[in-house]
N, C-alpha and C positions, 0 to 999 in steps of 0.2 A: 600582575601576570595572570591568574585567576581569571579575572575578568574579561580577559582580553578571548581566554580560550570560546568565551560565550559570542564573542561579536560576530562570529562567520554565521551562527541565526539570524541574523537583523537583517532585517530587509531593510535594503538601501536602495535609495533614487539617485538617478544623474537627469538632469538636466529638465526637471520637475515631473520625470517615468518614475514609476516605482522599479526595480530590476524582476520583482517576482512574477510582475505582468509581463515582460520578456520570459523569465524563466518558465511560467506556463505555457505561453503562444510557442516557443521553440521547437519544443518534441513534434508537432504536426508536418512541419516542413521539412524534419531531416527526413523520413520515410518518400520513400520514389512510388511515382504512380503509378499503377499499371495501366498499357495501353490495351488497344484493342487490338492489335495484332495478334496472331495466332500462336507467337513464339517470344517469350520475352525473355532480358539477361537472366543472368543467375542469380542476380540479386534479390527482383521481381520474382525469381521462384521461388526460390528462401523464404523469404518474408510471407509470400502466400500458402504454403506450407505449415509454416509453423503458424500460422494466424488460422488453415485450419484443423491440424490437428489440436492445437490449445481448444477452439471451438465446440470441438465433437468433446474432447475431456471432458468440458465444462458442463455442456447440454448435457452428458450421458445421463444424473440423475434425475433429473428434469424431467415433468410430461410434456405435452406435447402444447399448453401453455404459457407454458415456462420459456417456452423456445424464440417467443417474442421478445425476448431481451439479450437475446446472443449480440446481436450486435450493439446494445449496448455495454453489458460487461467487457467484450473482448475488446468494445475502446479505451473503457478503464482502464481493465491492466494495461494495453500498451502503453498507454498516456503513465500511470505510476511506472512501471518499469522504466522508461524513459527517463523522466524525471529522476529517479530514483539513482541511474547511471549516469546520467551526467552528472551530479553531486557530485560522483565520485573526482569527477575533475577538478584539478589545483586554478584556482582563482573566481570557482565558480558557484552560484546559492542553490541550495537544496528547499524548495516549497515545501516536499512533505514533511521537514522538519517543523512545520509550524505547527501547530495542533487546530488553530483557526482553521486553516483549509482544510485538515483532515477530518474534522467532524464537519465542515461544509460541504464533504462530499459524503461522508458518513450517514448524517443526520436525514438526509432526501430522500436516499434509495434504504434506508432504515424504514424509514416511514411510508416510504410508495409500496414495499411488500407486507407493512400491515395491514394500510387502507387495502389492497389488492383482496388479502386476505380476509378481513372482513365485512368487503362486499362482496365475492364471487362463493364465501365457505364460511357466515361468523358463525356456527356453533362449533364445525373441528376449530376456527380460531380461537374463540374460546378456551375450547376446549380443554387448549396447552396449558392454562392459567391453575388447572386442577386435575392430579391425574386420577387416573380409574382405582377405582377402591381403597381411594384415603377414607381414612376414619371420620366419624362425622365433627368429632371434637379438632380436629385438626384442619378442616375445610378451610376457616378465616385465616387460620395462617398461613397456609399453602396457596390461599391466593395471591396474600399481601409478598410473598416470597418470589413466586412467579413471575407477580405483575413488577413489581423493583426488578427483576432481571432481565424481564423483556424491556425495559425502557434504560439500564446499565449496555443493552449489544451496543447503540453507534459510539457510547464513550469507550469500550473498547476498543470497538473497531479501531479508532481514531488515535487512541491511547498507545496502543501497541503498537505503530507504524510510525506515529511521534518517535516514542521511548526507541523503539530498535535502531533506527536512524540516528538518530542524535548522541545516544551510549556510542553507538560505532564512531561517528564525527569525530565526539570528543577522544575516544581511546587515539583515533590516528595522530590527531593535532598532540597529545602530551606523550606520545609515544616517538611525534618525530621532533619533538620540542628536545627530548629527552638525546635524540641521537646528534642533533648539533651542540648541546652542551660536552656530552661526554666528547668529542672525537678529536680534540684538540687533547686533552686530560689524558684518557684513555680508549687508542683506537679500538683494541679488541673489542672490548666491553661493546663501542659504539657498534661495529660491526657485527656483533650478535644481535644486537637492539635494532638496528637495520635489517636483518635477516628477520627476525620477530614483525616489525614493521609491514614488511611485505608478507606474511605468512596474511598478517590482519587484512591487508588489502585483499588479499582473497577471499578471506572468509567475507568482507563487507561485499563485495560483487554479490556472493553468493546468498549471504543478507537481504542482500535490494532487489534482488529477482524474489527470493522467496516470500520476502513481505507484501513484492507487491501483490502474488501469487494469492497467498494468506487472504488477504483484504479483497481480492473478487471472491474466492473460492467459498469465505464466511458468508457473502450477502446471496450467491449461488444456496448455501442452504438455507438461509432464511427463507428466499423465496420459493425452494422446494416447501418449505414445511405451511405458504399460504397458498399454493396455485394447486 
């Protein structure tokens, strides 16, 4: 039983696909394109809307170097939000539960804002590695401290969107494992644990928008701190 709970991770193939390469190509197509007419649905305004207020949020701490990546971050998060929501659908695989991917996307743009950083600024890059008026007995530690943390951001990054995702998975699956056992037994009981159930589904929507939030919003200030 145990183990069973772990199988909706595993990436499964039909018919020699992987499903997680479906799972990724998916989110780009459900999104409607804007035309070139001068007046589009509501849907097309919504979307453009909130794509650019997110935008400006994002930019806001940013110079004015920084701003060359708006369109790339604002793909990401919709791309993990996406993903992230449909998880939440019954019969369906969650990518960013893997940790493989998550530090696949981690590990790039980790490292593209430190090369940035230490070709257009390496002495402030540097910099960070030792702050201003450590003691001089403490210099070699403070760097060896610094430098282990700057190369610890993409396994967080990755780490925490893993963990949050999959803590949530699993609470749903043994929470709703839990209400087909009792409701034959005991309906009340079930019907509380059902009530419980759904409070979780809410809090997980609100999980997966803000993780995915979390994971642009982290590499937004990494790259603030090298442009």
């Amino acid at each position: 039983m145990m183990a069973s709970f772990f199988d909706q991770f595993a990436s499964s193939s039909n018919l020699g696909i992987p499903l997680i390469a479906i799972a990724i190509a998916l989110p780009w197509v459900l999104y409607p394109t804007p035309s070139s007419r001068w007046a589009n649905n509501r849907v097309i305004a919504l979307q453009g809307w909130f794509i650019n207020r997110f935008t400006n949020q994002l930019m806001l701490p940013l110079n004015v170097g920084g701003h060359k990546w708006a369109l790339l971050l604002t793909s990401l998060m919709i791309f993990l939000f996406t993903i992230n929501m449909l998880g939440l659908l019954p019969y369906t695989f969650t990518p960013t539960t893997q940790l493989s991917l998550n530090m696949g996307l981690a590990v790039p743009f980790w490292l593209a804002t430190v090369i940035i950083g230490m070709r257009n600024q390496p002495t402030i890059a540097l910099g960070h590695l030792l702050p201003e008026g450590t003691p001089i007995p403490l210099i070699p530690v403070l760097i060896i401290i610094e430098t282990i943390s700057l190369f610890i951001r993409p396994l967080a990054l990755g780490v925490r969107l893993t963990a949050n995702l999959t803590a949530g998975h699993l609470l749903i699956q043994l929470i709703a494992t839990a209400v087909f056992v009792l409701l034959p037994m005991m309906p009340m009981v079930a019907i509380l644990t059902a009530t419980v159930l759904f409070l979780l589904t809410l809090l997980e929507i609100a999980v997966a928008m803000i993780q995915a939030y979390v994971f642009v919003l982290l590499l937004s200030l990494y790259l603030q701190e090298n442009v």
